[in-house]
N, C-alpha and C positions, 0 to 999 in steps of 0.2 A: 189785454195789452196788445199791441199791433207788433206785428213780429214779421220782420224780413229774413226765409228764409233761401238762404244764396248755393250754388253751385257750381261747378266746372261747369255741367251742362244741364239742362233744364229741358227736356222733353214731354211738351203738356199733351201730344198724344191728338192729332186732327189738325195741328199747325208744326210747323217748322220745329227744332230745336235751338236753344239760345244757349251759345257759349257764355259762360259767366256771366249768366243767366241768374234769377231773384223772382220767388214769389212772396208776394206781400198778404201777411193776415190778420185780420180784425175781429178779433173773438172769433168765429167759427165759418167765418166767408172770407173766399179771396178776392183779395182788392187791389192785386196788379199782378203780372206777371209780365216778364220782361228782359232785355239787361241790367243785371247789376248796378251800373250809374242812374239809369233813368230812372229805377223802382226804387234806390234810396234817396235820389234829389229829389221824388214826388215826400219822400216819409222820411225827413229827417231826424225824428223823435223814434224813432221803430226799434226797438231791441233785434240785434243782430245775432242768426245763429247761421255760421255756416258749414256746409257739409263736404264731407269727400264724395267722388264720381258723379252720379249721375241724381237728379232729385222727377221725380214721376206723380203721377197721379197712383192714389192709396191701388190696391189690387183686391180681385172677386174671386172669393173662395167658392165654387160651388159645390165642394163635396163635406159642407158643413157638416150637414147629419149624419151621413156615417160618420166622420170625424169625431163628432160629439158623442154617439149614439153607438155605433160599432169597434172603439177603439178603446183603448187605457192609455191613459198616457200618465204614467207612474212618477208619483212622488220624487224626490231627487234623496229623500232617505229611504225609497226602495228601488236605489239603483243596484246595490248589491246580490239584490233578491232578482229583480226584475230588468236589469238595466236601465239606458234611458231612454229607447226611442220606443214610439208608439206599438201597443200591442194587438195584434189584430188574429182573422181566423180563430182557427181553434185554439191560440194562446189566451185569446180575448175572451172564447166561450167559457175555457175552464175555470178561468178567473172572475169572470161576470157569472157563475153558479152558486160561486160564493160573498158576492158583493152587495152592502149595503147600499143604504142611500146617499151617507154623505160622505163614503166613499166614491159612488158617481159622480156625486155632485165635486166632489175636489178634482176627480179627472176632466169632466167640465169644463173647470175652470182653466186648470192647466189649458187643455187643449185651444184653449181662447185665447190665451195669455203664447201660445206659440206661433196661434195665427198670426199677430201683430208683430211678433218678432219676426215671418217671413213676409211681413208689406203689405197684409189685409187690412183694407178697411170695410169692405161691403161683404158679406154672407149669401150663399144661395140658401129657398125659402127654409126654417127650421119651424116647421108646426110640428113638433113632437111632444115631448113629455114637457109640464109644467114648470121642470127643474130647468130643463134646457133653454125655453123661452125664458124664464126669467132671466140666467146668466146671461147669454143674449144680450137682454134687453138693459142689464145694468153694466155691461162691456161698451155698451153705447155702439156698437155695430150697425149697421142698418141693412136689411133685410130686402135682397132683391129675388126675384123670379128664379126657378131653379130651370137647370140647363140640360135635366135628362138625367138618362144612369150616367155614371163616370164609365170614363173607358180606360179600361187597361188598372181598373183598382184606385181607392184614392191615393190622393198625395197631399202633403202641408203643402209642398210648391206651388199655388196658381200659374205658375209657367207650364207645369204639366200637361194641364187641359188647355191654356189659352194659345199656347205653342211662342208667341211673338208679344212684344207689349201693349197694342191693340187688340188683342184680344184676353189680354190678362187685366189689364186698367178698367177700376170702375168706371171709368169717363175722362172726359179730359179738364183740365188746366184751366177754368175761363173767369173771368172777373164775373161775382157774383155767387158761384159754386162754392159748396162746403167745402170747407180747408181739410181731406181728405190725402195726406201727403207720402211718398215713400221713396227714402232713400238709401242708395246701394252703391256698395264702394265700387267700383266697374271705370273702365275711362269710356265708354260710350255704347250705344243700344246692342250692337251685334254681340258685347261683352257681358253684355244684359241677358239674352236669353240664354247664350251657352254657359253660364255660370248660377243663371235661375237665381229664385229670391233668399236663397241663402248667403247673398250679397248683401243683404237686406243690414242699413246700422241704423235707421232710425224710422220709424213711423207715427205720422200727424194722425189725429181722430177728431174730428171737428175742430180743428186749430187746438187741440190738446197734441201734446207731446206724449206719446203714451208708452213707449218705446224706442230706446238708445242701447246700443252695443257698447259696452263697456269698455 
């Protein structure tokens, strides 16, 4: 279904930002980007979704694997026991001593499932265990070049490492490109980084809605 979605502002990242601004999608490609009037008079049929602050291109997790691989990210019915943010170091060892497999594998998932709530759409590389590629690979995530050790510890934020939104964004914004999309309550870019992706209310994944802030 072709889906226009709209924002206050629209920063595709290599070009200008567009106030009341509208990217246009078609199953899994964008097919405008623009202002609002001109991108719904080309698509008058387009289902209309649109968003508070700022709408961006999806964001590059590069510290996938330890995320995946060195962390816990605990159930929400073992937040009593565990809390609920990511478990790591030696809270992570003594726990992963005694961890199954699809115990992992549910921390996995979780931890997938939090990427997209903070604006991931693209991963740095994950060649590790076969549980991890799969999840991965059925999150529908796409898999780029990894960035090095992290510095300073991982983080869910991609703003962490990329510091600014060129260097946090998979890419930019262009007609033709996977519908890749992410958006953050914020009124505008400088609001963007000091407040990082936990701004984040809703994130595209191949023109899939795969995440919304409730």
């Amino acid at each position: 279904m072709l889906t226009v979605h709209a924002a206050p502002l629209v920063l595709p990242v290599g070009a200008a930002g567009v106030d009341g601004g509208a990217v246009a999608v078609d199953g899994d490609r964008i097919v405008a980007v623009g202002p609002y009037d001109v991108v719904t008079a080309a698509h008058p049929a387009a289902r209309i979704r649109r968003w508070p602050g700022v709408l961006t291109p999806g964001l590059r997790q590069w510290d996938a694997v330890p995320l995946l691989t060195r962390c816990y990210h605990p159930d929400p019915r073992e937040a009593d026991e565990l809390g609920e943010e990511p478990l790591t170091g030696a809270d992570f060892e003594r726990l992963a001593a005694r961890m199954d497999e699809p115990r992992r594998a549910g921390s996995v998932r979780r931890g997938l499932q939090r990427m997209l709530r903070h604006g991931t759409t693209h991963v740095g590389f994950v060649y590790t265990t076969p549980a991890v590629r799969t999840a991965v690979g059925r999150a529908g995530l796409p898999v780029v070049p990894p960035a090095g050790a992290p510095a300073g510890g991982t983080d869910l934020d991609p703003f962490r490492r990329g510091r600014d939104l060129a260097g946090s964004a998979h890419g930019p914004l262009t007609v033709g490109a996977r519908a890749d999309l992410a958006v953050f309550d914020v009124p505008d870019e400088a609001a963007l980084c000091a407040a990082g992706a936990v701004a984040c209310v809703a994130t595209v994944l191949g023109g899939r809605l795969v995440y919304r802030r409730r």
